[in-house]
C-alpha positions as CSV (number, residue, x, y, z in Angstrom):
1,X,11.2,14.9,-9.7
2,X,13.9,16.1,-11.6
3,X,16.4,13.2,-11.0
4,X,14.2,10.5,-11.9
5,X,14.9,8.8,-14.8
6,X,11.7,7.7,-17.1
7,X,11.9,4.3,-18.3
8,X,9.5,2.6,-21.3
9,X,8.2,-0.3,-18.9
10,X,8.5,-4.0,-20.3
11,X,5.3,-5.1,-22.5
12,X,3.8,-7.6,-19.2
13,X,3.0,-4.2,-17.2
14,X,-0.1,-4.2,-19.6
15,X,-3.0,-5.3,-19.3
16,X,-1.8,-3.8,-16.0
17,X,-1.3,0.0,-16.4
18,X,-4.2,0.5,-18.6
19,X,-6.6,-1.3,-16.0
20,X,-5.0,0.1,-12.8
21,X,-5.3,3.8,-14.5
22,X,-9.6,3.3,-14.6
23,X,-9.7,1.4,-11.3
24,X,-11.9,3.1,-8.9
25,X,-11.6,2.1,-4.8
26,X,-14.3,-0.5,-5.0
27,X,-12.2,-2.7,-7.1
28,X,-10.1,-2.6,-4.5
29,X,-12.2,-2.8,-0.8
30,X,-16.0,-2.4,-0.1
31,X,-15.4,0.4,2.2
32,X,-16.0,3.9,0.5
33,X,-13.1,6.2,0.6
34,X,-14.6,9.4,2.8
35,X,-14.6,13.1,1.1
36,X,-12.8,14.6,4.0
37,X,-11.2,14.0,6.7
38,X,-8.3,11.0,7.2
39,X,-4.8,11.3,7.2
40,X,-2.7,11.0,3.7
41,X,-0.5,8.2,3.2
42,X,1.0,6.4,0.4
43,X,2.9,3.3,-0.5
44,X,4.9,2.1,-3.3
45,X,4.4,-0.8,-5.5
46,X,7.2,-1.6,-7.4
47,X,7.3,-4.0,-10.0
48,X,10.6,-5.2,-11.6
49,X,12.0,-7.8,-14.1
50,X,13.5,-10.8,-11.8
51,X,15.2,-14.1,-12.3
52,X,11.6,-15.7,-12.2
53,X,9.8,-13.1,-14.2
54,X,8.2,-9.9,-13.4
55,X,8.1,-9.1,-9.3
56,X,7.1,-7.3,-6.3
57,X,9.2,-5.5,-3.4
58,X,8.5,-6.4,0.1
59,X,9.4,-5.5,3.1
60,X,8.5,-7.4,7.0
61,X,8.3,-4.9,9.8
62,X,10.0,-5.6,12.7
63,X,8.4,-7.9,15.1
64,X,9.0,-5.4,18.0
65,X,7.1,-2.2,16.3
66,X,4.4,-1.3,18.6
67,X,1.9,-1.6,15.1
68,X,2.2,-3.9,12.3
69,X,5.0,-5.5,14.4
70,X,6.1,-8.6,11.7
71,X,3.8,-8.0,9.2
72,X,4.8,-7.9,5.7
73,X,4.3,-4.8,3.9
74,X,4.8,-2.4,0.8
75,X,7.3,0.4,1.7
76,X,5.4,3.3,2.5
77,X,3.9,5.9,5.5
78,X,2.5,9.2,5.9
79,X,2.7,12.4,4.2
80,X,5.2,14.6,5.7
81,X,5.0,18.6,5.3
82,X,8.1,18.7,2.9
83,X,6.8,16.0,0.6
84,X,5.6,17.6,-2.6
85,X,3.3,15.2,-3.6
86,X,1.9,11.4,-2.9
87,X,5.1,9.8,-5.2
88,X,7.5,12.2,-3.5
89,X,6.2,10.5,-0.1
90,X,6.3,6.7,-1.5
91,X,10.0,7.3,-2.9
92,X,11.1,8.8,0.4
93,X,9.8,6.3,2.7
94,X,11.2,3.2,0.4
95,X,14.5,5.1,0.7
96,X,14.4,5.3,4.3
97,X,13.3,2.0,4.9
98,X,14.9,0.0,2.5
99,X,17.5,2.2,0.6
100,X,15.7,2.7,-2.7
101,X,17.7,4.9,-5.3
102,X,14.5,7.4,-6.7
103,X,16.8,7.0,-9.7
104,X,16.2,3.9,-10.3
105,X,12.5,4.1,-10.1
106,X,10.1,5.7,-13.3
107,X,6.2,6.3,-11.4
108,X,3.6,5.3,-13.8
109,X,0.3,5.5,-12.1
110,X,-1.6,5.9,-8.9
111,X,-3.5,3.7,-8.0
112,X,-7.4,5.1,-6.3
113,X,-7.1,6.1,-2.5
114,X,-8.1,3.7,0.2
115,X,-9.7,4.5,3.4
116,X,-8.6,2.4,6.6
117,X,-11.2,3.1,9.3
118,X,-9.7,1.7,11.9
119,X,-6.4,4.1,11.6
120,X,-8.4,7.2,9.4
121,X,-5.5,6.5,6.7
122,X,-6.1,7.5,3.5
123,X,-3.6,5.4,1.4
124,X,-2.8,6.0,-2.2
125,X,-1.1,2.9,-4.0
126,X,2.0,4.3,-6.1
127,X,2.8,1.6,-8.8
128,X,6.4,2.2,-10.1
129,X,8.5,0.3,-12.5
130,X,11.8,-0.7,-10.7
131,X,14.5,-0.5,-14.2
132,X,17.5,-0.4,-13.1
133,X,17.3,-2.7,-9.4
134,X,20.2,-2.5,-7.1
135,X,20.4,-4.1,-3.5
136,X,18.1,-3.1,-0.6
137,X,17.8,-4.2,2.6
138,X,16.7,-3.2,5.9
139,X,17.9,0.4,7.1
140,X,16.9,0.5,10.4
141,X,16.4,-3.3,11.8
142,X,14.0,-1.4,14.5
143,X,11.4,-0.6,11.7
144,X,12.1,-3.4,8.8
145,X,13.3,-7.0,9.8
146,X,13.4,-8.5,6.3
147,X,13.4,-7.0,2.4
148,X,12.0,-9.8,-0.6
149,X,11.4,-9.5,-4.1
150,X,8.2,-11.8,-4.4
151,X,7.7,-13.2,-8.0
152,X,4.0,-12.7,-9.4
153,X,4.2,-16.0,-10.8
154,X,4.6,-17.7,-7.5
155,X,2.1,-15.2,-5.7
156,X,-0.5,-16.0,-8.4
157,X,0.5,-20.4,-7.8
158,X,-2.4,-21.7,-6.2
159,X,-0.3,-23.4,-3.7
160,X,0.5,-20.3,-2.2
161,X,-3.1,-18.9,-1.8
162,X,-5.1,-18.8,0.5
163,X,-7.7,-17.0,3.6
164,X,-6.8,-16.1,7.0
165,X,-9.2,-15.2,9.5
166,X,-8.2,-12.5,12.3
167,X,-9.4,-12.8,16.0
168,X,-11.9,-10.2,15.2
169,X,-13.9,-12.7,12.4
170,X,-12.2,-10.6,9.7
171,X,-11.7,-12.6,6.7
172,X,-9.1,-11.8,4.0
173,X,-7.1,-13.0,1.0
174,X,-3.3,-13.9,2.0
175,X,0.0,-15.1,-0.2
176,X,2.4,-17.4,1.0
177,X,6.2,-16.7,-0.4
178,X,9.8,-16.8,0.6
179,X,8.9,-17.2,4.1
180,X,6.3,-14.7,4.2
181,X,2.4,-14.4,5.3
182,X,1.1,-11.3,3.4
183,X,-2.1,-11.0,4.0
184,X,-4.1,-7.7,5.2
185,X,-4.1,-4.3,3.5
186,X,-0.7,-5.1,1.6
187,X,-2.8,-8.6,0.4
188,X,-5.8,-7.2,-0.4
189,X,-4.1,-4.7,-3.3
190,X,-1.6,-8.0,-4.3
191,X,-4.7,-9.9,-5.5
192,X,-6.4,-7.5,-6.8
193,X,-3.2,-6.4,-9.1
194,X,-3.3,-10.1,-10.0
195,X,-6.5,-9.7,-11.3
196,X,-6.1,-6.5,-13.2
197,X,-2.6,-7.5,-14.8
198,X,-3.9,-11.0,-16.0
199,X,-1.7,-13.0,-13.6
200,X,-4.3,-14.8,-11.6
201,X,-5.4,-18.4,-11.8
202,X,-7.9,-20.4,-10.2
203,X,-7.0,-21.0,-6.1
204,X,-9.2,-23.0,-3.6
205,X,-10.9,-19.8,-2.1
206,X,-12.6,-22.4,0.6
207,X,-8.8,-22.8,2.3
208,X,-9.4,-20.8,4.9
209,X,-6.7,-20.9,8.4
210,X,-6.5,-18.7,11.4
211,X,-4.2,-16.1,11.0
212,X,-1.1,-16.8,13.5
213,X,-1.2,-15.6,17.4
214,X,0.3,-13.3,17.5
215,X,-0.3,-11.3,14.1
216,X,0.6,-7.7,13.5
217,X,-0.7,-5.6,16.2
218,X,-3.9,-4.5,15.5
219,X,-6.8,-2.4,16.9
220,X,-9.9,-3.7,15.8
221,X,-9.5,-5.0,11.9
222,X,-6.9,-6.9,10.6
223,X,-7.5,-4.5,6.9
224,X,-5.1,-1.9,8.4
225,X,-2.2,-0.4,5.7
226,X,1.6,-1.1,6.9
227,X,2.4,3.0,7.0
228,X,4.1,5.0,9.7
């Protein structure tokens, strides 16, 4: 895109951006991404330089959306017919939602495609180095209810670690921050960026809790992606 700026990204994005660009899906979920078929979607990860060190942008759906109703999410949806590619789809949802400036964004990677069964998404992860951050917030209260940048630092504390289990016996990694409970698809990619970037530490895997009646609603599985 011809008005996006290209930043050099600060030296923590590696290990990061060297892993992420040979990940393959199954560092990311055990369930094989399909040759055809699915819908495209894509969401953006974007990583800036915060008051607390490097951090992530997310975004809490409303709690009266008919799916993913208060669940906290990375800006994204689906592929639209005048979307040129998977970034131009990731940029334009974060500026609907939340009032991202492309401009202030430089792409760096995709991140491998991820199959959700239960909605026949196919996801692609769009990591993107937020240099010049501005304010964002909620565009249409409707859709998005609350806007945080989470630090990676506190994401990766092992206070703020831990399981949920869904209704359905799922069991999945989850982050506690700012108020939040990311857990699901948006968790799921969160830890495993941890991992690739060399944030992680040790955290009591055993601490397992129910995930709160009700959670986002779901059909089925609680590893469903937060797109439109």
């Amino acid at each position: 895109m011809s008005d996006v700026v290209t930043r050099q990204p600060p030296a923590w994005f590696e290990p990061l951006l060297t892993r992420v660009r040979a990940a393959r899906a199954v560092d990311f979920t055990r369930i094989p991404t399909p040759d055809e078929g699915g819908r495209p979607a894509a969401v953006l990860i974007l990583l800036a330089e915060g008051e607390q060190g490097p951090d992530v942008l997310i975004m809490q759906r409303s709690a009266t959306m008919r799916n993913h109703a208060g669940q906290p999410a990375f800006p994204g949806g689906a592929v639209e017919p005048e979307d040129a590619d998977l970034t131009a789809t990731a940029l334009r949802e974060a500026s609907e939602e939340v009032g991202l400036d492309p401009a202030s964004v430089t792409v760096l990677a995709q991140l491998p495609t991820l199959w959700i069964p239960v909605t026949d998404f196919l996801v692609t992860p769009v990591l993107a180095w937020w240099h010049t951050p501005h304010p964002v917030g909620a565009h249409d209260p409707r859709e998005v209810a609350h806007v945080a940048r989470l630090p990676l630092a506190e994401l990766a504390d092992p206070d703020h670690r831990l399981r949920v289990r869904h209704s359905s016996g799922w069991i999945g990694p989850a982050f506690q921050s700012r108020g939040m409970l990311v857990w699901g698809f948006t968790a799921g990619v969160l830890s495993t960026l941890l991992d690739l970037g060399g944030w992680a530490r040790p955290w009591p895997t055993d601490r397992i809790e129910a995930l709160p009646t009700p959670p986002a609603t779901l059909s089925g599985t609680a590893d469903v992606p937060s797109v439109g």
